[in-house]
CHARMM internal coordinates of N, CA and C (Angstrom, degrees):
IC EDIT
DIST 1 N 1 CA 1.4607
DIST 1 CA 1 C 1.5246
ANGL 1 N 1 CA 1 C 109.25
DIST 1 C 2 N 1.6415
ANGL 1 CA 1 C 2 N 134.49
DIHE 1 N 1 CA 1 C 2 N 127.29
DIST 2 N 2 CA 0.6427
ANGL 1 C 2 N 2 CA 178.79
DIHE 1 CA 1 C 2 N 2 CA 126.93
DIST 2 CA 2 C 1.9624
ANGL 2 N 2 CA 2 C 90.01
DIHE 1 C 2 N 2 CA 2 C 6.50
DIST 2 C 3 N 1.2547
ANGL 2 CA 2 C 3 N 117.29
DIHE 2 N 2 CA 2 C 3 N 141.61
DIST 3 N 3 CA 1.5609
ANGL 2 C 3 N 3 CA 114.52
DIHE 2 CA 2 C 3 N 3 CA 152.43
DIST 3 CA 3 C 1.5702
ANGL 3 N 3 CA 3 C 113.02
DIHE 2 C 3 N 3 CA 3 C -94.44
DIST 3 C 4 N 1.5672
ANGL 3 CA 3 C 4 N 124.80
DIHE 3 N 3 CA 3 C 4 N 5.72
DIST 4 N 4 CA 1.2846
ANGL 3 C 4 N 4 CA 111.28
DIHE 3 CA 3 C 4 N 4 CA 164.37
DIST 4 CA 4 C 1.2957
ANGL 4 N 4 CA 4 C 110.63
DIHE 3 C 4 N 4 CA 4 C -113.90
DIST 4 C 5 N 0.7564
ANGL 4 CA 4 C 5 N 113.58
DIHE 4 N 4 CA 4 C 5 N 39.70
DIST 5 N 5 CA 1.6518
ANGL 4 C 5 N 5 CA 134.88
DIHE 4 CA 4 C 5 N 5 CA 157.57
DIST 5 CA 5 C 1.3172
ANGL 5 N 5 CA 5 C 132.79
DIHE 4 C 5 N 5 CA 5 C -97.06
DIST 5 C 6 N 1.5723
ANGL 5 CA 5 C 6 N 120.65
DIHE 5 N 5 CA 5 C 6 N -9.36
DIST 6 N 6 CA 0.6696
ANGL 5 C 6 N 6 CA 113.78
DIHE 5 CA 5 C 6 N 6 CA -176.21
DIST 6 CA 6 C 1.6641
ANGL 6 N 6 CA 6 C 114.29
DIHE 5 C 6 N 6 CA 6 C -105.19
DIST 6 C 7 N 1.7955
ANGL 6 CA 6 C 7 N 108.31
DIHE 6 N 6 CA 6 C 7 N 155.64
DIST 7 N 7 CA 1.5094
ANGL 6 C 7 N 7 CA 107.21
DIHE 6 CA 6 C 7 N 7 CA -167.52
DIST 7 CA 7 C 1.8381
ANGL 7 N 7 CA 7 C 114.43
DIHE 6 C 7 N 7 CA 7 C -72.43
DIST 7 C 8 N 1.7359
ANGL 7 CA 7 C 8 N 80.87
DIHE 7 N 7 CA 7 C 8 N 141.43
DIST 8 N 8 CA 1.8346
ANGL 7 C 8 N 8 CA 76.54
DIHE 7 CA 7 C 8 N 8 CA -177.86
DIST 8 CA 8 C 1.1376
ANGL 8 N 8 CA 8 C 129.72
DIHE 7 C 8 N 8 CA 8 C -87.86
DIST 8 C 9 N 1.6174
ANGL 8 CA 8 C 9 N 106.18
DIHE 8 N 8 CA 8 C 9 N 20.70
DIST 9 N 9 CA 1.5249
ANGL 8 C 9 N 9 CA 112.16
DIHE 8 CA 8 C 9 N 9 CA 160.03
DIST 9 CA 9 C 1.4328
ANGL 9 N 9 CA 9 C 128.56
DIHE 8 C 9 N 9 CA 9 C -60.65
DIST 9 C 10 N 1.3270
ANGL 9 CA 9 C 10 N 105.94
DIHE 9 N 9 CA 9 C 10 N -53.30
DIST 10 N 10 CA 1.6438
ANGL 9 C 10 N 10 CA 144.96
DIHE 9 CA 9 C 10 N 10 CA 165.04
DIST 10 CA 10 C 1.4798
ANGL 10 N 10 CA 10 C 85.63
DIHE 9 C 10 N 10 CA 10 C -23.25
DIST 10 C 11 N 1.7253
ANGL 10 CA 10 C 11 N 120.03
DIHE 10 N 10 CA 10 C 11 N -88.44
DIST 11 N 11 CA 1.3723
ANGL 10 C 11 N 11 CA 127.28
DIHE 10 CA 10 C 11 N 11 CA -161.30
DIST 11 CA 11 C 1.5967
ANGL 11 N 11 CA 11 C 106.00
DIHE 10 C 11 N 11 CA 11 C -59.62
DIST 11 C 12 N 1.4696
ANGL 11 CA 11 C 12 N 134.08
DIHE 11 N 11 CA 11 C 12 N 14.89
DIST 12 N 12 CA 1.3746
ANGL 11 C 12 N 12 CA 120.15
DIHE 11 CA 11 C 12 N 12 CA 157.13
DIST 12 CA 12 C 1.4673
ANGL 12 N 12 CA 12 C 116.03
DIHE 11 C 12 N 12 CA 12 C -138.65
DIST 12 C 13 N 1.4834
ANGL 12 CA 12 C 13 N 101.19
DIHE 12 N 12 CA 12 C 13 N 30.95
DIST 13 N 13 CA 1.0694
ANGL 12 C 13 N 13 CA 113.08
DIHE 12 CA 12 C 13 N 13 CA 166.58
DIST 13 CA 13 C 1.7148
ANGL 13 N 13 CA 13 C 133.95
DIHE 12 C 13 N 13 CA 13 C -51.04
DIST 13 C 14 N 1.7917
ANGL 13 CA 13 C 14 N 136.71
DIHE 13 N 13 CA 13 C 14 N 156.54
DIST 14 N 14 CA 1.2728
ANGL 13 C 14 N 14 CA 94.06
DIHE 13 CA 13 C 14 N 14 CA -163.49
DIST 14 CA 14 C 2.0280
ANGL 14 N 14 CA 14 C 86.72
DIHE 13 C 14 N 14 CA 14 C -103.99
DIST 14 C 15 N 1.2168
ANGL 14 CA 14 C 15 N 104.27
DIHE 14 N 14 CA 14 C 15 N 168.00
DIST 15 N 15 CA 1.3551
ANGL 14 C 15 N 15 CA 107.33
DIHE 14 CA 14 C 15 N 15 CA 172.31
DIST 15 CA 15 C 1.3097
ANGL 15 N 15 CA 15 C 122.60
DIHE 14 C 15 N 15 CA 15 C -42.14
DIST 15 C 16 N 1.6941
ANGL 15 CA 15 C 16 N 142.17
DIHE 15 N 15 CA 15 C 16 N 130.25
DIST 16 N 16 CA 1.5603
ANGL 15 C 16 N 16 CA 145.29
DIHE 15 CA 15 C 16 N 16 CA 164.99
DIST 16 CA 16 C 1.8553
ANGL 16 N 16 CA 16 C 100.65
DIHE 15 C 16 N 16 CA 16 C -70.47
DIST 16 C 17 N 1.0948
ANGL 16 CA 16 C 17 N 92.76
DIHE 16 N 16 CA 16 C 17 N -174.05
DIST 17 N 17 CA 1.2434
ANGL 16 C 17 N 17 CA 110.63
DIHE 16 CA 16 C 17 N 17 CA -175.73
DIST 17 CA 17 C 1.7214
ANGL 17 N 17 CA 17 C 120.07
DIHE 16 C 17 N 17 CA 17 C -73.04
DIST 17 C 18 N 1.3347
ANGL 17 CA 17 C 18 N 127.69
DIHE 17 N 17 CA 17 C 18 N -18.38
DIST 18 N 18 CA 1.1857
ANGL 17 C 18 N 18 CA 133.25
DIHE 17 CA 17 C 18 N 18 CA 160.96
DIST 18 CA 18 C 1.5009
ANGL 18 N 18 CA 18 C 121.49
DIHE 17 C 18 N 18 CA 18 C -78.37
DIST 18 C 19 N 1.8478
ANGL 18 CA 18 C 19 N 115.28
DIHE 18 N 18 CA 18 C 19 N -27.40
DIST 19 N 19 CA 1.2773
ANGL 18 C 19 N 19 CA 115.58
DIHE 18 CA 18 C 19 N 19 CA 174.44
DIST 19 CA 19 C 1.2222
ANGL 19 N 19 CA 19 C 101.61
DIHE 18 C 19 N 19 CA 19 C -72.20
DIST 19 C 20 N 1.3648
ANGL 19 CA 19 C 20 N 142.00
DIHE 19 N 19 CA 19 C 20 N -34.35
DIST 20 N 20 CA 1.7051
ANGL 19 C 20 N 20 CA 134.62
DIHE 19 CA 19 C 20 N 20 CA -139.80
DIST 20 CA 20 C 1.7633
ANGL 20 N 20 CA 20 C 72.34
DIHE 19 C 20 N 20 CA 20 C -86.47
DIST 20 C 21 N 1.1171
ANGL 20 CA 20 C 21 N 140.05
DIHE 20 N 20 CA 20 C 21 N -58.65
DIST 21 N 21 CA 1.6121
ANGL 20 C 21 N 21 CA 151.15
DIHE 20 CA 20 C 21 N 21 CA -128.73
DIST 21 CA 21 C 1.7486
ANGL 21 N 21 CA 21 C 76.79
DIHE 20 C 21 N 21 CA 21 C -70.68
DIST 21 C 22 N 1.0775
ANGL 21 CA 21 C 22 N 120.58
DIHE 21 N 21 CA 21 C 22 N -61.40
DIST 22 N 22 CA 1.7234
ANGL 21 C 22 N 22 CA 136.80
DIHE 21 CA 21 C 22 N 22 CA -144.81
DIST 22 CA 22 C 1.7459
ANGL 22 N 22 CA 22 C 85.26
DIHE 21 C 22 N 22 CA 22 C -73.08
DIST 22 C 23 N 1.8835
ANGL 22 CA 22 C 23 N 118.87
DIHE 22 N 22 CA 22 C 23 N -45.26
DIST 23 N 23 CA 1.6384
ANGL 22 C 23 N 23 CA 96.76
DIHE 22 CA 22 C 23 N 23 CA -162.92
DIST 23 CA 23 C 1.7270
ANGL 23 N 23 CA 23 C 96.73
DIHE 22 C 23 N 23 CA 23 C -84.79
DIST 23 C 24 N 1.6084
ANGL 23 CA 23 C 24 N 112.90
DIHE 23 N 23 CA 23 C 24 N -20.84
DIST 24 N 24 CA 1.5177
ANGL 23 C 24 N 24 CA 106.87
DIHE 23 CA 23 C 24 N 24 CA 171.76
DIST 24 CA 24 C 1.8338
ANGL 24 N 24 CA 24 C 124.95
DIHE 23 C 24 N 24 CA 24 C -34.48
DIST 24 C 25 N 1.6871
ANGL 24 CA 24 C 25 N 95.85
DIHE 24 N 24 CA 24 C 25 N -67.66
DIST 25 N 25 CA 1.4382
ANGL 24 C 25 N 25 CA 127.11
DIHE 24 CA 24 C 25 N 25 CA 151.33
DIST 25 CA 25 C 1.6949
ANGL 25 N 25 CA 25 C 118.42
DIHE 24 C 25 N 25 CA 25 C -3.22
DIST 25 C 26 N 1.4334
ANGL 25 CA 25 C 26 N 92.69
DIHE 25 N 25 CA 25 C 26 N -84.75
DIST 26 N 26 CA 1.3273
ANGL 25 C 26 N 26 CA 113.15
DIHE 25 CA 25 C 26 N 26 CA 164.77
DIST 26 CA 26 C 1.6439
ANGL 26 N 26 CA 26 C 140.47
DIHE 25 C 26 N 26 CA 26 C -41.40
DIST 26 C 27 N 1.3984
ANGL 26 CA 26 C 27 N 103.55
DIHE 26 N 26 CA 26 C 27 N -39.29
DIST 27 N 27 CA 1.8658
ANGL 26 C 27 N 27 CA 123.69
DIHE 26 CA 26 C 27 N 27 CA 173.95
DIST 27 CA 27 C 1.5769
ANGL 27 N 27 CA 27 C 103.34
DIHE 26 C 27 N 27 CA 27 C -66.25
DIST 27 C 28 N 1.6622
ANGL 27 CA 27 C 28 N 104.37
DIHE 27 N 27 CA 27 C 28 N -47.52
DIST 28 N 28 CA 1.1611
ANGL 27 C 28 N 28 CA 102.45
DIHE 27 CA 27 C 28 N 28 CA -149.44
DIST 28 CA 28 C 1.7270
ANGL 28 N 28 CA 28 C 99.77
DIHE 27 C 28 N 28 CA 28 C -84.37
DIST 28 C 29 N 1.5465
ANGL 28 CA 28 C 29 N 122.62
DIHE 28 N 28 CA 28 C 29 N -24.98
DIST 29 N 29 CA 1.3149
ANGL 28 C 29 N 29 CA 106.78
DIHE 28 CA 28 C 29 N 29 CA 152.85
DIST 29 CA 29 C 1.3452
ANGL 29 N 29 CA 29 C 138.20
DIHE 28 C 29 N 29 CA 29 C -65.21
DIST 29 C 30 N 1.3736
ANGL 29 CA 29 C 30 N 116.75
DIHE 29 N 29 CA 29 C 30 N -36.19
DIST 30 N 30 CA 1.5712
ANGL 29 C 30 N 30 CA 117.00
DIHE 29 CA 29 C 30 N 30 CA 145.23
DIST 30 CA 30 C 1.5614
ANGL 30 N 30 CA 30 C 129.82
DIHE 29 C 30 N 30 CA 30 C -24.16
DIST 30 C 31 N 1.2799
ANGL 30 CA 30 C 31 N 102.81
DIHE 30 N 30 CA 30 C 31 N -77.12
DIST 31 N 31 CA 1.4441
ANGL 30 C 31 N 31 CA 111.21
DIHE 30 CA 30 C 31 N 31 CA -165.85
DIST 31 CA 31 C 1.5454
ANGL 31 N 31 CA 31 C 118.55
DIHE 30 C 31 N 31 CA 31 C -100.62
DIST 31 C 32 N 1.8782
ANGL 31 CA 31 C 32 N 101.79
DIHE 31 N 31 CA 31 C 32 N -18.49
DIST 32 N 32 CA 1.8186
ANGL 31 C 32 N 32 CA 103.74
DIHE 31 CA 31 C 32 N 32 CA 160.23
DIST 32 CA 32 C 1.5556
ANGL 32 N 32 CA 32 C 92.67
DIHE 31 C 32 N 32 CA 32 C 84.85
DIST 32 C 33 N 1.2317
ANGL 32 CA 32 C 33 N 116.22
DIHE 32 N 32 CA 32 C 33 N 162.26
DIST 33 N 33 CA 1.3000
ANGL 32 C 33 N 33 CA 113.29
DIHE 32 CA 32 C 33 N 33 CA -158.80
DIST 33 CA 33 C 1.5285
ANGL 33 N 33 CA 33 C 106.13
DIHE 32 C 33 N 33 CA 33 C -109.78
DIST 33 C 34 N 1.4892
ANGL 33 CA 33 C 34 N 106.12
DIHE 33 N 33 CA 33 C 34 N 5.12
DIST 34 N 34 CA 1.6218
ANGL 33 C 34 N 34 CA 100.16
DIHE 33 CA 33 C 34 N 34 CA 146.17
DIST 34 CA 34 C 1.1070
ANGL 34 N 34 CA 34 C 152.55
DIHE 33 C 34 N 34 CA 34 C -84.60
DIST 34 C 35 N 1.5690
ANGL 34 CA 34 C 35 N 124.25
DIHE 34 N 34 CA 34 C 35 N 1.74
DIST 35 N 35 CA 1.3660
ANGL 34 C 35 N 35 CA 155.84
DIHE 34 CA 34 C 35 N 35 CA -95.00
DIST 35 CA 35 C 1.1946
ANGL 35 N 35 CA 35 C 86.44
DIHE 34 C 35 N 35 CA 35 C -173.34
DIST 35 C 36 N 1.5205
ANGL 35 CA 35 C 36 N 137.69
DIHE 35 N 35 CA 35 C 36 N -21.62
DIST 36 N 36 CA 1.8715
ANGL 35 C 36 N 36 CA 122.21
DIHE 35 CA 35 C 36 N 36 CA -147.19
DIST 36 CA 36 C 1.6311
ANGL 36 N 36 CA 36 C 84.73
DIHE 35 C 36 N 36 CA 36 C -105.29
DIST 36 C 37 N 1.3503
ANGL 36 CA 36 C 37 N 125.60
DIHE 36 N 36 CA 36 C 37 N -39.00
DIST 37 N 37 CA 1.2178
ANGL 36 C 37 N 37 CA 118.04
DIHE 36 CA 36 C 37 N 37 CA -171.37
DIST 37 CA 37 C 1.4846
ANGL 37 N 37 CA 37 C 121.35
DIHE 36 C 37 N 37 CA 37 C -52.85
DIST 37 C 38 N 1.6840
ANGL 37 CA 37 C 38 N 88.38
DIHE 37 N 37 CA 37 C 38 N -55.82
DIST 38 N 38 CA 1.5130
ANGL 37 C 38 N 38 CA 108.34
DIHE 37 CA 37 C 38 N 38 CA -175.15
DIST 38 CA 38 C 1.9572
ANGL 38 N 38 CA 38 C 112.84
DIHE 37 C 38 N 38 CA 38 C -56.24
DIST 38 C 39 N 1.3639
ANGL 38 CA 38 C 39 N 110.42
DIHE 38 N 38 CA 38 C 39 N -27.99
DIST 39 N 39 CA 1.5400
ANGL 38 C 39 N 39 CA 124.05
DIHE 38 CA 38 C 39 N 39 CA -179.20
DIST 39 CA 39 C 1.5007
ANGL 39 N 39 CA 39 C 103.56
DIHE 38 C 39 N 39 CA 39 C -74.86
DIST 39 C 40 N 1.5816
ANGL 39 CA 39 C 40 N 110.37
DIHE 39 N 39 CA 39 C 40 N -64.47
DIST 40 N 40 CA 1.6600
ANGL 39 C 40 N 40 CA 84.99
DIHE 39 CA 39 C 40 N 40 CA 167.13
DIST 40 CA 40 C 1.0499
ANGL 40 N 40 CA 40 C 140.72
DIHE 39 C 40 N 40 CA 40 C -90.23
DIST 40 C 41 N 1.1070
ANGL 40 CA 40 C 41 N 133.37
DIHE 40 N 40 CA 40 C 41 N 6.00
DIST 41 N 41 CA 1.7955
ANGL 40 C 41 N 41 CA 137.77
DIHE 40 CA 40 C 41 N 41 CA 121.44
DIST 41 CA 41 C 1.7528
ANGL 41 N 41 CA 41 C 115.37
DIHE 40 C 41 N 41 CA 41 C -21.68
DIST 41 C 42 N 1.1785
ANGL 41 CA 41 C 42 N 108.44
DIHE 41 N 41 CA 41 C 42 N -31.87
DIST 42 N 42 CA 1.6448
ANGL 41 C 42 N 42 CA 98.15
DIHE 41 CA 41 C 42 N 42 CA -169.01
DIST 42 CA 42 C 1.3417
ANGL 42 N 42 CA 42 C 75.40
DIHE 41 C 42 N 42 CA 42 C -107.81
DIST 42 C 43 N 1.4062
ANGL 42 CA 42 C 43 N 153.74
DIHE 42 N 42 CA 42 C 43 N -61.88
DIST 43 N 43 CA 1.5272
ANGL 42 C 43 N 43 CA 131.67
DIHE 42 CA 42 C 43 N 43 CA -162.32
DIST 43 CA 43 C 0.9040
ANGL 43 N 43 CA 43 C 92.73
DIHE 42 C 43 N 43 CA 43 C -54.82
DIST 43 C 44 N 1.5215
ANGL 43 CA 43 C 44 N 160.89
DIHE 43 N 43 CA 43 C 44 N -112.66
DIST 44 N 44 CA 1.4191
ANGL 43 C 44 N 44 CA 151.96
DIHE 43 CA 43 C 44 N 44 CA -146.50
DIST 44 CA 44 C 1.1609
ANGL 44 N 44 CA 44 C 113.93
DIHE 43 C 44 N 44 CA 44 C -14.32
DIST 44 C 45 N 1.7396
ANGL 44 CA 44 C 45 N 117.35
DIHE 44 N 44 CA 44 C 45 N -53.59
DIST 45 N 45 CA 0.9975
ANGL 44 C 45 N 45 CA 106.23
DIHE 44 CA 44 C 45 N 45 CA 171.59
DIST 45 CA 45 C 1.4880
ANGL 45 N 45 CA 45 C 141.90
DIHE 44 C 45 N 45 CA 45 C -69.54
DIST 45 C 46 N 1.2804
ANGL 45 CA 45 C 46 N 109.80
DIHE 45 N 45 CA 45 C 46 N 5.38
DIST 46 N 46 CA 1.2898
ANGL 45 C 46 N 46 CA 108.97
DIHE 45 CA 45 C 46 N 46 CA -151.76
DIST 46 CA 46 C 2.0024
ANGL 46 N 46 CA 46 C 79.84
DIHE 45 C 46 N 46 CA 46 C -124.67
DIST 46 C 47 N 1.4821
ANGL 46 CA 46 C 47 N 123.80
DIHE 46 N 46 CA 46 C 47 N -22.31
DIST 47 N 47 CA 1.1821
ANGL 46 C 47 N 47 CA 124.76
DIHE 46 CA 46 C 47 N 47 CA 171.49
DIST 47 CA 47 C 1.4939
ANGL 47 N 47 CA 47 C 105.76
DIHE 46 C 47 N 47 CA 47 C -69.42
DIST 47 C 48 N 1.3777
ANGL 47 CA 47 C 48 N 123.21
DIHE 47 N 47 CA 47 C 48 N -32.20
DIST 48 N 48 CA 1.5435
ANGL 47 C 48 N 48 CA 124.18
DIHE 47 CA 47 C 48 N 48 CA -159.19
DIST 48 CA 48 C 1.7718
ANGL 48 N 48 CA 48 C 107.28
DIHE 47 C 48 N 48 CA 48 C -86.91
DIST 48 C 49 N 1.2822
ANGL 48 CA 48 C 49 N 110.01
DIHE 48 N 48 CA 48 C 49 N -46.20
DIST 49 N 49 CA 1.6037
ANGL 48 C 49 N 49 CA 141.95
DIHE 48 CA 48 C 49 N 49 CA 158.93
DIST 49 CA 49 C 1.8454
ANGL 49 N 49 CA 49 C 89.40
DIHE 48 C 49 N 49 CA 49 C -40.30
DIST 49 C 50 N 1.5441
ANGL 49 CA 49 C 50 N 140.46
DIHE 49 N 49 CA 49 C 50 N -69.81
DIST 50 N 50 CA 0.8279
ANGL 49 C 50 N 50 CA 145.40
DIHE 49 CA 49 C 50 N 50 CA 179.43
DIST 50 CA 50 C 1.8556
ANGL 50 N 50 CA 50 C 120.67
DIHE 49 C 50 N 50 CA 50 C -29.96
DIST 50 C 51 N 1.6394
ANGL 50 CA 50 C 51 N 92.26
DIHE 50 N 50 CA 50 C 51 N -65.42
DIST 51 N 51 CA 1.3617
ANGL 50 C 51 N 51 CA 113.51
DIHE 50 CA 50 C 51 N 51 CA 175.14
DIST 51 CA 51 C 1.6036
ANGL 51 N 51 CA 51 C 127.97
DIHE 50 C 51 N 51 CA 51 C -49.00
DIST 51 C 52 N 1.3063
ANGL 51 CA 51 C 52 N 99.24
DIHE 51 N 51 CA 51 C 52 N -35.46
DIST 52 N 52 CA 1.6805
ANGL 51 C 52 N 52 CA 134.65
DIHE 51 CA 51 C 52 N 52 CA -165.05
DIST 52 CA 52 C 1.2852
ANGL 52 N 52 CA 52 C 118.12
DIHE 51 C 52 N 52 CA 52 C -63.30
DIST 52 C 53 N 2.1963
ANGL 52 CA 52 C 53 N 83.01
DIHE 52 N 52 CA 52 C 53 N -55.81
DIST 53 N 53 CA 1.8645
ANGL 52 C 53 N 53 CA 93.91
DIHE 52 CA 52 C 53 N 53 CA 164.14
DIST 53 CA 53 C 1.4370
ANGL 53 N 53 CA 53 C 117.63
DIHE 52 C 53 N 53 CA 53 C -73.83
DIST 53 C 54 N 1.6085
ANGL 53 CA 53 C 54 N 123.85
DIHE 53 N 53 CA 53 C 54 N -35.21
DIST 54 N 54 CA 1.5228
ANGL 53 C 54 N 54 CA 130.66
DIHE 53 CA 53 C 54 N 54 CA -160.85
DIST 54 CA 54 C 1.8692
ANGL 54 N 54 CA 54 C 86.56
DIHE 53 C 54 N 54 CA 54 C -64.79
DIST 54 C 55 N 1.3644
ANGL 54 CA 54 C 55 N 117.90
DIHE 54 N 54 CA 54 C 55 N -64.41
DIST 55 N 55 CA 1.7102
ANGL 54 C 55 N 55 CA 107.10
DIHE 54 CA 54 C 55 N 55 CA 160.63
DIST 55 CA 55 C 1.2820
ANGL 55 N 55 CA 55 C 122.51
DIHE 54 C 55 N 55 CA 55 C -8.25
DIST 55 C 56 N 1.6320
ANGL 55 CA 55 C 56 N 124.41
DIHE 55 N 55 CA 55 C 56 N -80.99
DIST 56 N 56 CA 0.7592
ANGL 55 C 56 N 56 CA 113.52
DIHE 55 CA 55 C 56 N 56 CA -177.12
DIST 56 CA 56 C 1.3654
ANGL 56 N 56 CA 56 C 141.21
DIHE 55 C 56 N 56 CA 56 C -53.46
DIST 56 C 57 N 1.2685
ANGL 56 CA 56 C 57 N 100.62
DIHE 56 N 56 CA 56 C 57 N -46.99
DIST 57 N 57 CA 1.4990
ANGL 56 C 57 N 57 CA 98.36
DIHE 56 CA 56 C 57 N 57 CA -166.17
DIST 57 CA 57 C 1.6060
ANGL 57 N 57 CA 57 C 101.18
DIHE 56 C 57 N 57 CA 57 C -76.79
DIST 57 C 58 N 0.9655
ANGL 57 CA 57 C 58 N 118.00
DIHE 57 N 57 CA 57 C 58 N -14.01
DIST 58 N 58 CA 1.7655
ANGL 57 C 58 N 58 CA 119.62
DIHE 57 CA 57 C 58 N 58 CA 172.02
DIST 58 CA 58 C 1.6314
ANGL 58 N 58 CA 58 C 91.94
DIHE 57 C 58 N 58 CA 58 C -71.96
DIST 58 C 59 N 0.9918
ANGL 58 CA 58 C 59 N 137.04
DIHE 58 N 58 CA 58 C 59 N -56.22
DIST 59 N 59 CA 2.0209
ANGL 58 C 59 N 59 CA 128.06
DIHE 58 CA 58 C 59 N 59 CA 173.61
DIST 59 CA 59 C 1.5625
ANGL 59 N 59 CA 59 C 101.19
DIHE 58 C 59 N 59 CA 59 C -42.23
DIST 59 C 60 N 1.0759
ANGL 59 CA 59 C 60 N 100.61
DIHE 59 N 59 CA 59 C 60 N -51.17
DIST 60 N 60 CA 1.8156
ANGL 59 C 60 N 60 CA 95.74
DIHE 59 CA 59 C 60 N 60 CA -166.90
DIST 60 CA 60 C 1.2464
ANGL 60 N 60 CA 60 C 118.98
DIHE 59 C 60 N 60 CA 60 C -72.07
DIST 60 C 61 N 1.8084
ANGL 60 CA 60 C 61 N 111.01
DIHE 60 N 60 CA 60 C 61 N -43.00
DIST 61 N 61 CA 1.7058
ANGL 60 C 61 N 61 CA 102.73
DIHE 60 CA 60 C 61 N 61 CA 160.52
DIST 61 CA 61 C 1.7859
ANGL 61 N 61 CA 61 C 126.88
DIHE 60 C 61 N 61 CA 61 C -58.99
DIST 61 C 62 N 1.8410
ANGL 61 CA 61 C 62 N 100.81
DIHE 61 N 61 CA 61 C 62 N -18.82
DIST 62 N 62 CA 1.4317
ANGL 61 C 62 N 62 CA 72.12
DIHE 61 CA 61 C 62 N 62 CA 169.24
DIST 62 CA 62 C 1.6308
ANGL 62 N 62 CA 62 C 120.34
DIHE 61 C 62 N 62 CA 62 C -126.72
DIST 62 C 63 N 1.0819
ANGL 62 CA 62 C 63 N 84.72
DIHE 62 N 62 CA 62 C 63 N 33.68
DIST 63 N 63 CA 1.9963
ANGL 62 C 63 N 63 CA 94.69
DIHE 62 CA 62 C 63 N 63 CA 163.71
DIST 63 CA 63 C 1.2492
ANGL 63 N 63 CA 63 C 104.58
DIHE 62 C 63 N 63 CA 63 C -96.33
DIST 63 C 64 N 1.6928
ANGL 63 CA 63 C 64 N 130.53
DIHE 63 N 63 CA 63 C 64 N -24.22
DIST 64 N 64 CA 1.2075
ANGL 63 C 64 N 64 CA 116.55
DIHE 63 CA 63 C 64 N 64 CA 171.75
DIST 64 CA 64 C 1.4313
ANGL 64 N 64 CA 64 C 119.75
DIHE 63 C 64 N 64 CA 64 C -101.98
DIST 64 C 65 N 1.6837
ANGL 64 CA 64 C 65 N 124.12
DIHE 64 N 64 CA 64 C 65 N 24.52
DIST 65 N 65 CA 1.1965
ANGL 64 C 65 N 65 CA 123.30
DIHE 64 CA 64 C 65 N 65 CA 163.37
DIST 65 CA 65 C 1.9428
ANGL 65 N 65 CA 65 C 87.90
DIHE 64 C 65 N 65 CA 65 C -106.93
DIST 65 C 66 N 1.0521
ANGL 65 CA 65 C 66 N 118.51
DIHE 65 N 65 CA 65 C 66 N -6.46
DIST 66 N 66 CA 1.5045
ANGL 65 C 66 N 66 CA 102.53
DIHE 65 CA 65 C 66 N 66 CA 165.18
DIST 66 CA 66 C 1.5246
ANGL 66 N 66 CA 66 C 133.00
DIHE 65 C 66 N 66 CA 66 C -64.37
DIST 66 C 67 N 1.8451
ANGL 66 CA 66 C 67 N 84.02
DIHE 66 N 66 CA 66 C 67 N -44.16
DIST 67 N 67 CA 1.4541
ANGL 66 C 67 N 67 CA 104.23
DIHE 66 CA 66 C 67 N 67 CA 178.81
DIST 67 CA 67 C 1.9706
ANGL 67 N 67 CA 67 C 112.37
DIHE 66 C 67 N 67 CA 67 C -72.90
DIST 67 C 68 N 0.6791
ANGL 67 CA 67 C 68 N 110.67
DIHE 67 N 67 CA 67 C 68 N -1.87
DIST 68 N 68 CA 1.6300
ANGL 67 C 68 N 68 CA 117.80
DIHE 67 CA 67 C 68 N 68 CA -170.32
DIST 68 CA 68 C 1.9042
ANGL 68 N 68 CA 68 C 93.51
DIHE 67 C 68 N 68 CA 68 C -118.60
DIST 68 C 69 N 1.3369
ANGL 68 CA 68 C 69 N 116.41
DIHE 68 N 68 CA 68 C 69 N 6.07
DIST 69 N 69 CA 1.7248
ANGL 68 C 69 N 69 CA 107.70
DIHE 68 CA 68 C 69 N 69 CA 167.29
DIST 69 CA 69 C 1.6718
ANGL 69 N 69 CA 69 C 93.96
DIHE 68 C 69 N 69 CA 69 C -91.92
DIST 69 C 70 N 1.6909
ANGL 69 CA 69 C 70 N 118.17
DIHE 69 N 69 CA 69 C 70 N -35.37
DIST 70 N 70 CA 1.0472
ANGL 69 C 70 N 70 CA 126.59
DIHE 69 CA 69 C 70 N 70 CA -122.25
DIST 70 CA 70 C 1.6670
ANGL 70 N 70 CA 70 C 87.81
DIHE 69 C 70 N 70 CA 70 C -75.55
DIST 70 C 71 N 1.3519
ANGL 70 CA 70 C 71 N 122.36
DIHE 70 N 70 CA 70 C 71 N 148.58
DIST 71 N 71 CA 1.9372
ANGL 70 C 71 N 71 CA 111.35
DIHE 70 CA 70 C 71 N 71 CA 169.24
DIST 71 CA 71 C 1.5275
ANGL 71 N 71 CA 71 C 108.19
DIHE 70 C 71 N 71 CA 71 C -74.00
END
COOR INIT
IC SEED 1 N 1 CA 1 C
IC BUILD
């Protein structure tokens, strides 16, 4: 069997329970386990910061399809 044979579902598959363990593994030698707090502290923040804008501009597209009902 061929390696382009194989389905490209497979290759975006999401991690099982031995990969998460192996990329866990991995962070925490990187960044050390003082470092993990402070990292997801700033992803949150940077997920919440995310949300905040997607908010907005969803308010603003539809206050100005309000204003365009209005006579």
């Amino acid at each position: 069997m061929s390696i382009l044979n194989i389905n490209p579902q497979l290759l975006l598959s999401m991690p099982s329970g031995g990969e998460w363990l192996w990329v866990i593994l991995v962070v925490i030698i990187f960044f050390g386990g003082k470092k993990i707090p402070e990292l997801a502290r700033g992803i949150g923040k940077g997920i919440r910061e995310f949300n905040d804008a997607k908010d907005g501009i969803k308010n603003e597209i539809e206050a100005g399809m309000k204003e365009e009902k209005k006579p």
